[in-house]
VEXKOLTOR-810802 format. One line per field, with one value per residue (C-alpha): residue number from 1; residue in one letter; x, y, z. Coordinates in Angstrom, 3 decimals. Last residue first. Layout:
# VEXKOLTOR-810802
i [NUM, ...]
aa [A, ...]
px [X, ...]
py [Y, ...]
pz [Z, ...]
END
This chain:
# VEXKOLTOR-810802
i [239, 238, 237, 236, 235, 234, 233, 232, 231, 230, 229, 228, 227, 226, 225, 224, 223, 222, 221, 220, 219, 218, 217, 216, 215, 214, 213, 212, 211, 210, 209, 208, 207, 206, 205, 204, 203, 202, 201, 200, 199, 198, 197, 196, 195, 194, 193, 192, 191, 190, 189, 188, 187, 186, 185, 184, 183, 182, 181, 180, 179, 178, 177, 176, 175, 174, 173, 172, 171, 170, 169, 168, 167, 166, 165, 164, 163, 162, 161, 160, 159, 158, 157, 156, 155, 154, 153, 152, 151, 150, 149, 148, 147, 146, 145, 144, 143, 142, 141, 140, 139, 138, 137, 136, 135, 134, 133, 132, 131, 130, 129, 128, 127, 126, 125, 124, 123, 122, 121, 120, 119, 118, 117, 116, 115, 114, 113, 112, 111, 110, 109, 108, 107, 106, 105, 104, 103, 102, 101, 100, 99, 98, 97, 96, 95, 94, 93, 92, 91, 90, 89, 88, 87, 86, 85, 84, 83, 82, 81, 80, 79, 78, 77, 76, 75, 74, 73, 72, 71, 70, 69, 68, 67, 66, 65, 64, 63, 62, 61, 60, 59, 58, 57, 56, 55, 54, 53, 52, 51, 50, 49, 48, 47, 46, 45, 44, 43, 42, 41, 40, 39, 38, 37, 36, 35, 34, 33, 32, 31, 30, 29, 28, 27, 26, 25, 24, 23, 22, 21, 20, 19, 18, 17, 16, 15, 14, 13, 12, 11, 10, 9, 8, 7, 6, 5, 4, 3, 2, 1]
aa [X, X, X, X, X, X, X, X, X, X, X, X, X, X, X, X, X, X, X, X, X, X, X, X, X, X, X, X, X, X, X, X, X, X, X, X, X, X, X, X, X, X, X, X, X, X, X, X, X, X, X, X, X, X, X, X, X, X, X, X, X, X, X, X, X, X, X, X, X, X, X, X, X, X, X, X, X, X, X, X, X, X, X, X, X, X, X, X, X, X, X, X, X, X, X, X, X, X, X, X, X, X, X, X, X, X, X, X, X, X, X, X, X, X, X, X, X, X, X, X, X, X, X, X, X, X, X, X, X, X, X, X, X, X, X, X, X, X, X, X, X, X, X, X, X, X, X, X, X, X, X, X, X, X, X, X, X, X, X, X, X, X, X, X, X, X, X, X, X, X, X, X, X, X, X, X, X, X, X, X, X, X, X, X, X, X, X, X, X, X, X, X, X, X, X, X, X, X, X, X, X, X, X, X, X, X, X, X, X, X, X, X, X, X, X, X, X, X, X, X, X, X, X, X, X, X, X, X, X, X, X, X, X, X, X, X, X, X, X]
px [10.308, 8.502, 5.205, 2.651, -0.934, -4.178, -7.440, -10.370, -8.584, -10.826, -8.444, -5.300, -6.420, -7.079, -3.631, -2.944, 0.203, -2.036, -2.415, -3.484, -2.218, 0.978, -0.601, -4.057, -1.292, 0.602, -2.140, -4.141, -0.508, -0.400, -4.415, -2.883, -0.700, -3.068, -5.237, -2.684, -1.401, -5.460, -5.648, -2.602, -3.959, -6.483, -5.061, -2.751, -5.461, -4.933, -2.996, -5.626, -6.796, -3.299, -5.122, -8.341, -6.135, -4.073, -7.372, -8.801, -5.495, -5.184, -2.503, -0.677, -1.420, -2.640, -5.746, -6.244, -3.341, -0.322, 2.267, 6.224, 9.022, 12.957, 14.017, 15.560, 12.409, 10.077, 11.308, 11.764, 7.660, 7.526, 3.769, 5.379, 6.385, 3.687, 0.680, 2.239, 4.795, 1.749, -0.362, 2.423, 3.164, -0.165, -0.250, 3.041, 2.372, -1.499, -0.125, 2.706, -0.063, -2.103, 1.164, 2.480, -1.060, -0.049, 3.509, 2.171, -0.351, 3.251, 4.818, 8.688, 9.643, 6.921, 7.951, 11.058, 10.563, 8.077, 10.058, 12.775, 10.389, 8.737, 12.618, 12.747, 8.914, 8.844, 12.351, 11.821, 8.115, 9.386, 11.914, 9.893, 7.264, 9.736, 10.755, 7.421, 6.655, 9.887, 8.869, 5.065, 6.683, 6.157, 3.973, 6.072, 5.962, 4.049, 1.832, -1.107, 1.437, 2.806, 1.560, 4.430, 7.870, 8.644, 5.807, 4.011, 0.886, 0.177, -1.592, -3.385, -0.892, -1.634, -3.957, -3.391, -3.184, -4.945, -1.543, -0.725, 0.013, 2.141, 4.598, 7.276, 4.915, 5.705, 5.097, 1.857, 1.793, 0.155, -1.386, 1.064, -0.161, -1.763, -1.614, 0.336, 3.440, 3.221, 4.096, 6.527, 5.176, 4.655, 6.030, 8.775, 7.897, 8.489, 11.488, 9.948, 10.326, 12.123, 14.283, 11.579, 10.068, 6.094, 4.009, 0.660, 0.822, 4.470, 7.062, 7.756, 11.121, 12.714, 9.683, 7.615, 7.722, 3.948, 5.684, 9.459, 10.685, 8.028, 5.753, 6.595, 3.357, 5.450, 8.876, 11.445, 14.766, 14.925, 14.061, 11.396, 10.334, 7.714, 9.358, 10.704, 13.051, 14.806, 11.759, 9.639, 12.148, 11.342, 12.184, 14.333, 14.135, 12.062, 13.449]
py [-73.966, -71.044, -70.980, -70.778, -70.739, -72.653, -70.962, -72.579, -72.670, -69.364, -68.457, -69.147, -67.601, -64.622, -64.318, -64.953, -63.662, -64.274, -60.846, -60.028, -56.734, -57.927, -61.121, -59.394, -56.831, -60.577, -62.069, -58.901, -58.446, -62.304, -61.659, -58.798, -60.890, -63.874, -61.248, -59.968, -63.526, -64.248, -61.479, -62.720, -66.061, -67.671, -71.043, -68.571, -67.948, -71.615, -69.905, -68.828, -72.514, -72.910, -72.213, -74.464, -77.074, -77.358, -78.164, -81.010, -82.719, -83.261, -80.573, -81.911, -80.636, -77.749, -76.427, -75.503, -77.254, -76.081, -74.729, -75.175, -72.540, -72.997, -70.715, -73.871, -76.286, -73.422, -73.447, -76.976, -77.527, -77.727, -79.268, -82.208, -83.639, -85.538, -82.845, -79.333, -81.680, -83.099, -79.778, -77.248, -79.563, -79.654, -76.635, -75.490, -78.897, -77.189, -73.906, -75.501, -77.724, -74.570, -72.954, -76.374, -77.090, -73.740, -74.680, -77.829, -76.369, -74.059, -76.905, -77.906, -74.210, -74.071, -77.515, -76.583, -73.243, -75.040, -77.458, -74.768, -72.511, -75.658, -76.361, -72.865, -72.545, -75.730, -74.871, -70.591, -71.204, -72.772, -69.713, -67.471, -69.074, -69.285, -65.802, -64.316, -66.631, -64.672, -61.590, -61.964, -62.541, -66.194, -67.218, -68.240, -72.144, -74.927, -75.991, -73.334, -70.575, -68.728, -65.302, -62.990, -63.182, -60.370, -61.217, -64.511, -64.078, -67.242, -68.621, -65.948, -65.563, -68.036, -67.977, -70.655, -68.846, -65.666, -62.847, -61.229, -57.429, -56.090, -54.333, -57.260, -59.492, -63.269, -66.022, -67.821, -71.951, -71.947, -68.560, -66.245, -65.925, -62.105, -61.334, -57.616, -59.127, -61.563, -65.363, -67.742, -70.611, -73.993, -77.037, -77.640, -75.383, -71.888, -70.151, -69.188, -65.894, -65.021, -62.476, -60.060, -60.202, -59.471, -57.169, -57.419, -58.590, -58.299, -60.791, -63.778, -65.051, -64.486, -63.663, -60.748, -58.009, -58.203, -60.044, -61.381, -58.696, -56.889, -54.389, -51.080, -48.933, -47.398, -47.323, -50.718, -50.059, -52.534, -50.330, -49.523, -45.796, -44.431, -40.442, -40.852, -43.691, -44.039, -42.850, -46.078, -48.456, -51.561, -54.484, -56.073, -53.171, -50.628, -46.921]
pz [50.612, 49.619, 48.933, 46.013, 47.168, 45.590, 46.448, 44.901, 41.315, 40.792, 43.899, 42.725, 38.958, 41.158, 42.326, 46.046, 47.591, 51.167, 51.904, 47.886, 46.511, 44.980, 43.364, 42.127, 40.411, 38.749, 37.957, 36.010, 33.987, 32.895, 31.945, 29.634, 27.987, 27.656, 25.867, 23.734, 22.859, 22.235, 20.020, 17.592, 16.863, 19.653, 21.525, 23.245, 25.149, 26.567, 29.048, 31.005, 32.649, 34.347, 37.556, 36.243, 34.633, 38.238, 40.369, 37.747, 37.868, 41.674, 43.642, 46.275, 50.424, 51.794, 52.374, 48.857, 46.875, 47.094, 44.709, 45.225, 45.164, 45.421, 42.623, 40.551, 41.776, 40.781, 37.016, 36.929, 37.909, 41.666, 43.037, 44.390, 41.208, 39.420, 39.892, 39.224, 36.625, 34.900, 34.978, 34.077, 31.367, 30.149, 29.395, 27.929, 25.557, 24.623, 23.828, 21.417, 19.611, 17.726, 16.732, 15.535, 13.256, 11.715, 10.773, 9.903, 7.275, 6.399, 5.057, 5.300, 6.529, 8.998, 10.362, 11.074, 12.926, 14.580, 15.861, 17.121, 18.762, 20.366, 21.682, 23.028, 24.232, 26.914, 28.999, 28.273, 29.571, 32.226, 33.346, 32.619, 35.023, 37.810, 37.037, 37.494, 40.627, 42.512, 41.193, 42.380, 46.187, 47.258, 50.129, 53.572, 53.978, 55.860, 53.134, 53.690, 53.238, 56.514, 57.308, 57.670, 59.518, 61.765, 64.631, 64.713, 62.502, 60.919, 64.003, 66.143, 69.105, 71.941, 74.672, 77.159, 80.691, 79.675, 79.641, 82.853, 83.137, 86.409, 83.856, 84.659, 83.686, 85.975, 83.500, 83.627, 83.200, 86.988, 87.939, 89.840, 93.582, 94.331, 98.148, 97.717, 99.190, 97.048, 98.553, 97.390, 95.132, 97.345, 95.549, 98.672, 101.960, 101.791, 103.534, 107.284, 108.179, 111.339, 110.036, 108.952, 112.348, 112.007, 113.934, 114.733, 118.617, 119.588, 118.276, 120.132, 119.592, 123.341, 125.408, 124.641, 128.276, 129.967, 133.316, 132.674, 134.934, 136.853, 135.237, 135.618, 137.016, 139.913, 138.775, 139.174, 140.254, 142.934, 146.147, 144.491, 144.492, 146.638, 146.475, 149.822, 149.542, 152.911, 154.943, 153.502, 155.111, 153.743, 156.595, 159.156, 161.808, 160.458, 160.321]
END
């Protein structure tokens, strides 16, 4: 024993009279300080919230593109892409003036309906006429098809597009593009009706025509009957 100093005999196997092993490093030597995180690892409570306008970070290193909404099936849309127009899901194409394009039962009733408001009265005339002379019982026949006609022109043109029959089953024709019918454009969609011009075969030709419009209707994406389209494509909507 060593007066005054480390006694080697009183701790044979070399240990440190402090606690410490061989190879330990000393307190506060090699150990992280308070807050320090050993190289290459991260302390999840130590995280710093991000700063104002920043977007919080992915864990996989993938930042949400600004205007994009987070997918929940890890799919992003094109920032700016938007459906095709006219084909938003559940309702249809809309019609060139805004609205969806009448059903071919719908227009059949409207024009029922205005036929009805022209022939009744014309009925009546000629029915009067005839029995006073039958020249102007004839010359009646021949005017009647010309007044359905160019009613459906002035009131096609003068009134929005809505003759009374459309403006009672809330329907209106368009022009092409959009817009009011001119003159020229409703005589050539109305053009068919002047069949009736013809005795007896030219009923059974408007007749059949009537049929043609109404199948080209029902098949047609657009509700388009080919009298709309010889017009240059003329659409009745709703609304």
């Amino acid at each position: 024993m060593t007066s005054g100093g480390y006694d080697p005999n009183q701790y044979p196997q070399g240990g440190d009279p402090y606690g410490q092993k061989p190879g330990d490093q000393p307190y506060g030597q090699g150990q992280p300080q308070y807050g320090q995180q050993p190289y290459g690892q991260s302390d999840p409570y130590n995280q710093q919230p991000p700063q104002y306008g920043q977007q919080p970070s992915d864990p996989y290193g993938q930042q949400p593109q600004y205007g994009q909404q987070p997918d929940p099936y890890g799919q992003q849309q094109p920032y700016g892409q938007q459906p095709p127009f006219g084909q938003q899901p559940g309702y249809g194409a809309p019609g060139f003036g805004g609205g969806t394009p009448a059903d071919v039962w719908t227009r059949l009733g409207a024009r029922i309906i205005d036929s009805l408001i022209v022939g009744i009265p014309a009925a009546i005339i000629g029915y009067v006429l005839n029995s006073s002379s039958s020249a102007l019982g004839t010359l009646w026949s021949i005017v009647t098809p010309l007044l359905l006609f160019g009613y459906f022109i002035f009131m096609e043109t003068q009134q929005g597009g809505q003759t009374l029959g459309k403006k009672l089953l809330g329907l209106r024709v368009v022009a092409p593009g959009g817009g009011v019918l001119d003159p020229a454009v409703s005589a050539k969609r109305n053009l068919f009706m002047l069949a009736n011009l013809i005795p007896c075969l030219g009923t059974i030709a408007y007749i059949g025509m009537s049929i043609y419009i109404a199948v080209t209707i029902e098949q047609d994406p657009n509700k388009q009957g080919w009298h709309d389209k010889f017009a240059g494509g003329t659409q009745v909507v709703k609304g």
